[in-house]
N, C-alpha and C positions, 0 to 999 in steps of 0.2 A: 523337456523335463530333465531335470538336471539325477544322472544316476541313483544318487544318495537320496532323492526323494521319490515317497508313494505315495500316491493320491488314490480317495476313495469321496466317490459323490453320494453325500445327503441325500440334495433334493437336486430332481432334474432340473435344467433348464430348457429354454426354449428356442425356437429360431435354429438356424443355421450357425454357425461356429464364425466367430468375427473376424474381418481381415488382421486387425490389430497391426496397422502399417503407424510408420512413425509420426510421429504428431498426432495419433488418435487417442482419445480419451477414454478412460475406466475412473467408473465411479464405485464404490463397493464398500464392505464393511466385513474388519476381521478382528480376530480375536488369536491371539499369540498362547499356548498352554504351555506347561511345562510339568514334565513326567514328574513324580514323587516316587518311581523308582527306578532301580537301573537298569535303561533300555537295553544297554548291552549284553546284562544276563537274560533279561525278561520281556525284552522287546516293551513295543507301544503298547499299553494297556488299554482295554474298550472302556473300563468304566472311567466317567467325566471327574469322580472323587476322588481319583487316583491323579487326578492333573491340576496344576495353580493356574489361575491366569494375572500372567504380568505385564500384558498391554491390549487394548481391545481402543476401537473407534466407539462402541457403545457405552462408554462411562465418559463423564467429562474430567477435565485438569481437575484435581494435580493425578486421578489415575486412570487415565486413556486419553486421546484427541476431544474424542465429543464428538465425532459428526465423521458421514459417510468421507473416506481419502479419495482427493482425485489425483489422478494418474497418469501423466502424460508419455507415453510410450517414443521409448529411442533418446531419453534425456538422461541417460546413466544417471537412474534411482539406485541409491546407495545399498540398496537392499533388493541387487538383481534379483533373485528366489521368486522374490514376493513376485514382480512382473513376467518371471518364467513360468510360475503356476499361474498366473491371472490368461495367458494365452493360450491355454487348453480348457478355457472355462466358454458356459456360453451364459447367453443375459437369464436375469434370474436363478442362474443355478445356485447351489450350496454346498461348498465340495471342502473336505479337510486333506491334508497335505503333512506327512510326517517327514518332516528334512531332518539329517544330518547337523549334528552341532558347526562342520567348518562351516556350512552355509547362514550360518546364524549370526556367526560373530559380527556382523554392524549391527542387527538389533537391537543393542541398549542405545546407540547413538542417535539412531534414526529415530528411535522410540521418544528419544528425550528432547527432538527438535519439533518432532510433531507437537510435543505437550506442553512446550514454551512456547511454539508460535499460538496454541489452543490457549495458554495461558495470558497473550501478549492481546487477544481478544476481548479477555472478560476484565484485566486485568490492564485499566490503561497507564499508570503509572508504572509497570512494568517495561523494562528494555529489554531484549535479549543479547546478550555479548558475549561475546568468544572469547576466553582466558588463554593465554600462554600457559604451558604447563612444564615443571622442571622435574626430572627425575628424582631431585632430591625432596618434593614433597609430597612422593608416594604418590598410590595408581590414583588415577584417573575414576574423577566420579562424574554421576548425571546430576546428582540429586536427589534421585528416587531411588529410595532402597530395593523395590525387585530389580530394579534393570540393575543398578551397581549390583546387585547380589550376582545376578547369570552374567556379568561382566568378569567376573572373579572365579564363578563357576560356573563355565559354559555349558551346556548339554542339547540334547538335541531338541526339537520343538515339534508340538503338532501345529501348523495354521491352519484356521477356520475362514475360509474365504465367503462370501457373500456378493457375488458380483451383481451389483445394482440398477447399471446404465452402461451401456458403450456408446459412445460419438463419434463416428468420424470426424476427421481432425476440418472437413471445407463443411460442419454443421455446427461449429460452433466459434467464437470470437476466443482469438490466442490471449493469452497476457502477454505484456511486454517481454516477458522472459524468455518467449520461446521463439521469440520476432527474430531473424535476419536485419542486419542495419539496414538495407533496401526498403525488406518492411516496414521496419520501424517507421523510415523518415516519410514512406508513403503515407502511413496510419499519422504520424506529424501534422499531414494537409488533411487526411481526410475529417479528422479530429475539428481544424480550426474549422475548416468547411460546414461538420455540425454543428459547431458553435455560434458560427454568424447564421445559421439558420434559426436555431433556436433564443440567438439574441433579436431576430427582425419580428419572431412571436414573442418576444416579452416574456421567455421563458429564462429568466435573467438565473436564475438560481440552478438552472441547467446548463448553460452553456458556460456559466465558471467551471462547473464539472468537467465538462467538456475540454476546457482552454488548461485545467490545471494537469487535466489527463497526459495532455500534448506534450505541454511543461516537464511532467517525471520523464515522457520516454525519449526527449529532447538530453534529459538530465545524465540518461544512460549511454548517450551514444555520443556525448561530452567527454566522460570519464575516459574514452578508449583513443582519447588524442590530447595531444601536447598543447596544455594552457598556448595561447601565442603561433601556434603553428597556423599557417594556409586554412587547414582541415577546420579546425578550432573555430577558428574564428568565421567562416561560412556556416558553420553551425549554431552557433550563439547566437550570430543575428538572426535568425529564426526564433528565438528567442522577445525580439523587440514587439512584432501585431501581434503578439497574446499574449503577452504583458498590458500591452495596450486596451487590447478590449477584454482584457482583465479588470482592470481599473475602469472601465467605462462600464461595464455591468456592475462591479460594487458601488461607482455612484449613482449608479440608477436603485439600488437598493439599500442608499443612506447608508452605506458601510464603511464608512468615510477614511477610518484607520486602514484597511485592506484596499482601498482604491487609490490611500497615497502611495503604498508599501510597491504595489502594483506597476505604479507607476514611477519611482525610484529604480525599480529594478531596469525599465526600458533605458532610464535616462543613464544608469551605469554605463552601456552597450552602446548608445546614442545622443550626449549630452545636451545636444543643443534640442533636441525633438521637439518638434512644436505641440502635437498631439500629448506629449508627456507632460511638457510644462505647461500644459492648457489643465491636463487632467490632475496633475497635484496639486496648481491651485486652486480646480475646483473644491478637493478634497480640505484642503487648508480652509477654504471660508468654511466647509460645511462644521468642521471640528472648530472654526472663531479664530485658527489662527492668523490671522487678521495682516499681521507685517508682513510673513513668510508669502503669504498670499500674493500682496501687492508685490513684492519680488519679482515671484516665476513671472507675473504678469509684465512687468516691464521690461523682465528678459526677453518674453515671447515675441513683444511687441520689437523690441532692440535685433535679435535675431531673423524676424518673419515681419518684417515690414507689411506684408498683404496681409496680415492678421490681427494689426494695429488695432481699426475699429470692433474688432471681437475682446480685444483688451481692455480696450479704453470702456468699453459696456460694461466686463465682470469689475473693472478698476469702481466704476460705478458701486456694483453694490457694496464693493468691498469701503469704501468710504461711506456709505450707508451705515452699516453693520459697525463701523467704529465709531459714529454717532451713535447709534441705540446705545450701543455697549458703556459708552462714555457717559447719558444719561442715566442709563441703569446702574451705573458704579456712585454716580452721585447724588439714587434716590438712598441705595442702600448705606451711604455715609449720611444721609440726613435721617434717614430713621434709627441709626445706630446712634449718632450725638444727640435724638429728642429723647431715645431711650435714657440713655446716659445723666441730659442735662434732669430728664424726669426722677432717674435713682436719687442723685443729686440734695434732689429739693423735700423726699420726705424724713 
């Protein structure tokens, strides 16, 4: 507990007092006060009318988070305090905490990230972005007048903590955020692993979940090497079988735009791919485009000689499908000129 701070428990809680080792999780719900008058002459006041609240998890955007914060311990939380008091708590308890205003000051920032990311939730045409900011156009706001208010006049805070759940950090699934690159790339296989599992049950709409899951943590551990490098490029190919059976789960669910997209993306990595240029053109007939189609198809068959009769078949419908289409184009000019010659004649 950090000197400048005094804690006084509510309500007990329960259990034994948690390890709180790094990578374990706190769930909980707080409420931020702030005195209306001055602690320094008069100390913390007991009554709750004498305090404002300018940030709480129990109201939703634009004035608090909305929902219990979780907490992942040993990830420098920019508002250490918070996670110094959370470590003398046990589950269930309800404990209030009077800090110091030095311990306060990221509060309006932290305050204002929670309430964009709670905003970026309800609110999908929302982006949240980071501004540069110049000295020449004056202090720094959030947006929200309490927190720019104690940003400009800092003072000391009571928090109200609620500790709700504690995890151990091997009871529950990290996000990618908190992964090791090891991890990561392991959670990479185990990911595709669930994916062709649940694509061999037909559970097609899951295991895109699955493949696109793979896809972002693939995406992060891209970013931390040089386009072009050794590193790079053993990692992007990773990239190509779940792309793959990316594109082979949306054409099994007639998603025909998302299974070419799917499948472009392998062929970027892989150009000549057989499985790629099999799976965009299947996508291409399904959407009628019909030339594009016959293309990949003759490529496949040019490039993958042992694939030929698998081409020469889809080349089938695809010359099928430009008969109908050619019929249907010629019923709807004959019904448009009867129309026509019909206006015509009264």
């Amino acid at each position: 507990m950090a000197p400048r701070t005094v804690k006084k428990t509510l309500a007990a809680g329960k259990g034994l007092l948690p390890e709180f080792n790094d990578n374990d999780k706190a769930i909980f719900d707080y409420e931020i006060l702030v005195p209306l008058v001055n602690v320094n002459e008069e100390g913390f006041p007991e009554d709750k009318d004498l305090y404002k609240t300018i940030d709480t998890t129990k109201k939703p955007y634009p004035n608090g988070y909305g929902k219990p914060l979780e907490l992942v311990f040993g990830k420098k939380f920019q508002m250490p305090i918070m996670e110094t008091c959370l470590k003398t708590m046990l589950v269930d308890e309800i404990s209030q905490f009077d800090i110091d205003k030095k311990d306060a000051l990221a509060l309006p920032m932290v305050a204002s990230k929670l309430r964009n990311i709670s905003r970026a939730e309800v609110d999908k045409n929302y982006k949240d972005e980071h501004h540069h900011h110049c000295a020449a156009m004056g202090p720094i706001k959030t947006g929200y007048p309490e927190l720019d208010d104690f940003m400009n006049n800092p003072s000391p805070i009571r928090l109200i903590i609620h500790l709700k759940q504690y995890i151990p950090a091997d009871q529950y699934k990290a996000d990618s955020w908190q992964m090791n690159d090891e991890t990561k790339l392991r959670t990479v296989d185990q990911l595709k692993e669930e994916g062709n599992r649940l694509f061999k049950e037909k559970e097609f709409v899951l295991a895109t979940e699955k493949y696109r899951e793979a896809l972002t943590i693939l995406d992060t551990l891209l970013l931390k090497e040089k386009p072009g490098d050794t590193e790079w490029t053993e990692l992007d190919k990773k990239n190509i079988p779940l792309y793959l059976n990316l594109s082979q789960c949306y054409l099994n669910l007639n998603r025909f735009y998302e299974a070419r997209g799917a499948a472009e993306e392998a062929l970027k990595r892989d150009p000549g791919n057989e499985k790629a240029l099999y799976r965009r053109a299947k996508s291409k007939i399904g959407t009628w485009d019909l030339d594009e189609a016959e293309e990949d198809l003759i490529e496949m068959a040019r490039k993958h000689p042992e694939s030929k009769t698998l081409a020469q078949k889809e080349l089938e419908i695809v010359h099928r499908k430009k008969l109908e289409k050619k019929q249907s184009d010629k019923s709807v000019y004959k019904a448009m000129f009867t129309a026509n010659a019909s206006g015509e004649n009264k």
